[in-house]
C-alpha angles and dihedrals in degrees: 000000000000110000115246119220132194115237100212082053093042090049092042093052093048094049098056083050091059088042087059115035096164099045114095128249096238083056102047093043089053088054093046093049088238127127103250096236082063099060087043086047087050092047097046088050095035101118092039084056099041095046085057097044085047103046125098099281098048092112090067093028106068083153129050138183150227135242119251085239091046098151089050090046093057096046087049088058100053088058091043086059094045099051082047098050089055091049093242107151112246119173133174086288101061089039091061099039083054096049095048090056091041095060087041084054088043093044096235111152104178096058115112118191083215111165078238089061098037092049087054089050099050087049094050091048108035099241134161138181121237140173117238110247146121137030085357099048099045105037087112090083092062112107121204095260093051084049086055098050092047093051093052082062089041090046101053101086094050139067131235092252083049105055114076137168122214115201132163133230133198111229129195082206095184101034110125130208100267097057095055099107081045096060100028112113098014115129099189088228113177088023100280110161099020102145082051087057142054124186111232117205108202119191122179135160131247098252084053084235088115126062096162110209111285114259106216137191132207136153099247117082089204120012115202090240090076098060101120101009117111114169106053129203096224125023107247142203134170142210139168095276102024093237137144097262122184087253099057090045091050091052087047097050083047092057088046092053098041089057091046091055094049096053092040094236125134119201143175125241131201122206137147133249127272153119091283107048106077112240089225139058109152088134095076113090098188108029114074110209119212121175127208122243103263122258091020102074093107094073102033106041114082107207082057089058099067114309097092096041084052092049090052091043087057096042091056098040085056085047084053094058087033093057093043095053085062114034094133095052113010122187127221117249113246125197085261099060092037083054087057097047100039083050096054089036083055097048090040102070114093131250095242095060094050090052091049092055093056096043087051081057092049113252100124109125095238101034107237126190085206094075110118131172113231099217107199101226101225095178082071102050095044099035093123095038087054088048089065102055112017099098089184142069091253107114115212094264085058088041093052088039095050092099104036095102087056115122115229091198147010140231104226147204120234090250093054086050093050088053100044087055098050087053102052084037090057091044109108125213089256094055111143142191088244087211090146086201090065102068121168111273120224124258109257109250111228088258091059095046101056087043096058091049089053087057089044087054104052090041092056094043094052083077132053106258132155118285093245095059087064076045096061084041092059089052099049081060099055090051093050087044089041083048094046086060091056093054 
């Protein structure tokens, strides 16, 4: 029998889900008194159950259910939402073709696309069949300058602080300066190298006030790297083939949203469209989505106009010291280490770059042709430092651009959807990455700590630096001291 689910419980356990992003499922499960196979069943039906609490007869329907093919009705649905994110018309035809060669690939034999069966399932899953046409089909006849025009208007109930654009990257996060040529050019289609790769998802406002945590995604659900570490740079998530799904951006989007609502701001976000960005997103009630016309997000988007390329500049710069700290015995980089430095590579970017590459998108408030990105030039900074390790003919710039061809997602058969599932779905809580150099490290005893702040202070003060870095060292003594008390 299919199983029932409330939908104030079902809202109330995905929510804490969103509230704490690091915090892992068999925890929150235990605080919430759930087995923990019942939150991960909750999550991975989440939209399906949400569609139904949130349809037109949710004030008498306070249960739902279920379908009796449940698992080939979720996987259906994530095709359904990618077709439909790409405007690609789909009606009760397709969906039925579709089911019919979903349960052949499943081997269920008993399964009938009957209308009976596909009206249930529209009812169970909100959906509703709709011509494309319109501002989303044909968004493709916008030019840049139309696009321009169309965002002033879009702009004039936010503020600057409260206007922000999300965007993905692909990263080869251990790849070190002598296997440049080795990388550049490579997309990672079909998956390959994903243990080699993350996809990084960056989101900033327009005043450059705002550098929200880094989302990252790897393949292991839990790299060995994580074991005692508690507080994490970046939020992360994995998959198989450590890509942006629809289900990682929608949990994004809700703890967006949930932060929003609990600061009583609304704001406005900018994305492009693909198969991984939902095309809707009706159920936020702070976060305001717009898309990009499509193709032309290379010259509207702003992260796309510096800042990643500054935040990549900066992450392999850090690799380059790093490297040369450690040229007799060099360590190999884990997912951990690449989340610390992606995170100060992120805060470290300046607020006036961040607001030259949205005016250069257009998004100043009085278009100017004047707007021009001032791209820090690293190559030229590092230069000796990349003499000594380079070991190729790349030069940095090649070495900061060899994953830019990287694809941060994928548009997928059904097939490929239907695989994809299977394999997240047979990852266990104690996946990890199985790279046998990469060992948990202990965690530093009190003693250690403060000496190796002592070793960070006289280092820093061996140079001449601002008074109130000595200050923030002085304050990362009295949290390790304030720690050492708790343990």
């Amino acid at each position: 029998m299919a199983p029932n689910y409330d939908c104030s419980e079902t809202s109330n356990h995905s929510n804490h889900v969103d509230e704490n992003p690091n915090m892992k499922r068999i925890d929150i499960a235990r605080m919430m008194k759930i087995p923990s196979s019942t939150l991960n069943t909750i999550l991975a039906k989440r939209t399906t159950l949400e569609s139904a609490c949130n349809d037109g007869n949710s004030s008498t329907r306070k249960r739902i259910r279920s379908g009796n093919f449940a698992e080939l009705e979720e996987v259906l649905l994530k095709w359904f939402k990618q077709v439909r994110t790409s405007n690609i018309p789909v009606d009760g035809t397709v969906v039925r073709s579709k089911a019919a060669e979903l349960a052949h690939m499943m081997g269920i034999n008993d399964f009938k696309a009957s209308n009976g069966w596909i009206n249930r399932f529209r009812e169970r899953h909100g959906l509703v069949y709709r011509s494309v046409r319109g501002e989303a089909a044909g968004v493709n006849r916008y030019t840049v300058d139309t696009w321009k025009d169309r965002l002033q208007v879009l702009l004039n109930d936010y503020r600057p602080d409260d206007v922000f654009n999300a965007d993905e990257m692909g990263l080869f996060y251990r790849i070190l300066p002598d296997k440049t040529l080795t990388f550049k050019g490579e997309n990672c289609s079909g998956g390959k190298l994903s243990k080699e790769r993350l996809t990084v998802l960056l989101c900033c406002n327009e005043s450059g006030t705002e550098m929200l945590k880094p989302l990252v995604i790897g393949k292991a659900k839990n790299p060995r790297c994580f074991k005692n570490v508690r507080t994490f740079p970046c939020t992360y998530h994995a998959n198989s083939n450590s890509w942006m799904t629809m289900a990682i951006f929608e949990s994004f989007l809700r703890m967006l949203d949930t932060k929003m609502r609990s600061m009583k701001r609304k704001i406005l976000l900018f994305i492009d469209q693909c198969p991984a960005h939902p095309a809707d997103t009706s159920y936020l009630s702070h976060v305001k989505v717009v898309f990009f016309p499509s193709n032309c997000t290379s010259h509207l988007q702003p992260l796309d106009q510096g800042i990643i390329r500054c935040v990549k500049q900066c992450y392999r710069k850090r690799i380059v010291y790093d490297r040369l700290a450690s040229l007799e015995a060099p360590k190999k980089i884990s997912v951990l280490d690449a989340m610390n430095f992606l995170n100060s590579a992120w805060n470290s970017i300046d607020a006036s770059t961040v607001i030259n590459c949205f005016n250069k998108s257009g998004f100043c408030r009085k278009l100017s042709d004047s707007a021009v990105v001032e791209d820090t030039d690293e190559s030229v900074t590092i230069s000796k430092e990349w003499q000594q390790i380079a070991g190729t003919n790349a030069t940095f710039s090649d070495y900061v651009d060899c994953d830019s061809s990287l694809f941060a997602f994928q548009q997928s058969s059904l097939k490929e959807i239907l695989e994809q599932h299977q394999a997240d779905a047979n990852q266990e809580d104690n996946d990890d990455d199985g790279d046998k150099e990469q060992e948990a490290l202990p965690i530093p005893t009190l003693t250690a700590a403060l000496e190796a702040m002592d070793t960070v202070r006289r280092y820093v003060c061996s140079f001449n630096v601002d008074e109130n870095v000595i200050n923030q060292l002085s304050k990362i003594d009295t949290v390790i001291c304030k720690l050492g008390k708790k343990t």
